[in-house]
C-alpha positions as CSV (number, residue, x, y, z in Angstrom):
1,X,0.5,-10.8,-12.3
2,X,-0.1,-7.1,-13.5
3,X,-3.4,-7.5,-13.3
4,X,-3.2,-8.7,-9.2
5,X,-0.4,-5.9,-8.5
6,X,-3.2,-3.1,-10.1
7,X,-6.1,-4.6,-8.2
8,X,-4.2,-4.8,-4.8
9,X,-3.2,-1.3,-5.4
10,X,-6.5,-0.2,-5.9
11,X,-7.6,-2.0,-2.2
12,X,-4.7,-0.5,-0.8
13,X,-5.9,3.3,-2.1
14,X,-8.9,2.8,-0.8
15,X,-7.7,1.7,2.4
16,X,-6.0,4.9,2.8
17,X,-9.2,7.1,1.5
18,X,-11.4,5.1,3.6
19,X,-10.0,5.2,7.3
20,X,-8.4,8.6,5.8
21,X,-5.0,8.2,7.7
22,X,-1.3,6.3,7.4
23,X,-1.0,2.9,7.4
24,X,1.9,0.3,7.4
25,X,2.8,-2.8,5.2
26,X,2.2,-5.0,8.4
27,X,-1.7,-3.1,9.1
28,X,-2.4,-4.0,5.3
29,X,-0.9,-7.6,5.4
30,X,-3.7,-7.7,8.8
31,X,-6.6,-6.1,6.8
32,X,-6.0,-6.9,3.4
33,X,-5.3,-10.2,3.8
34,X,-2.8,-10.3,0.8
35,X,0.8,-11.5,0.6
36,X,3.7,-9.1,1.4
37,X,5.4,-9.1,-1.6
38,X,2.2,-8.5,-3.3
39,X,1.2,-5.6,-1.3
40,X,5.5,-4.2,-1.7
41,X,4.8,-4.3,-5.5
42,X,1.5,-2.4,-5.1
43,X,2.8,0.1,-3.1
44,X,5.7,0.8,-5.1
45,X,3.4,1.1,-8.5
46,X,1.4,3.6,-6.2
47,X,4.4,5.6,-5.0
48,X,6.0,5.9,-9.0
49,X,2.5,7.5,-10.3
50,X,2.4,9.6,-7.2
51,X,-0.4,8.6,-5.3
52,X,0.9,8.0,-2.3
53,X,4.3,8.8,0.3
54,X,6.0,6.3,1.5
55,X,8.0,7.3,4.8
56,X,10.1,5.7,7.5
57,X,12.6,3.0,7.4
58,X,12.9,-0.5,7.1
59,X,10.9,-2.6,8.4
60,X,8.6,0.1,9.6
61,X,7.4,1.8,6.4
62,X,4.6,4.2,6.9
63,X,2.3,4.8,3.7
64,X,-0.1,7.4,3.0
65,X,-2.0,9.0,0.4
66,X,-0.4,12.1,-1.6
């Protein structure tokens, strides 16, 4: 499962870096095409090493690179 949460994570950073802009658990779910709770998990392992800011409240979390 490590292994899924790190490549997700990876997809997600790119994301960001690629459209170069915020994004929200609900526009990755769309794009990504990944499970929410794998795509919670990856955000959280990019928020502890500092990658990226996660702002906003539940449900309407707003992510975006550091």
């Amino acid at each position: 499962m490590i292994t899924r949460i790190g490549i997700v994570a990876g997809e997600i950073w790119n994301y960001l870096d690629n459209h170069n802009r915020s994004a929200t658990i609900t526009e990755f779910e769309s794009d990504l095409q990944k499970p929410r709770d794998l795509i919670l998990m990856s955000v959280g392992w990019l928020a502890r090493e500092g990658h990226v800011v996660v702002d906003g409240d539940f449900p309407n979390y707003v992510i975006k690179l550091k």
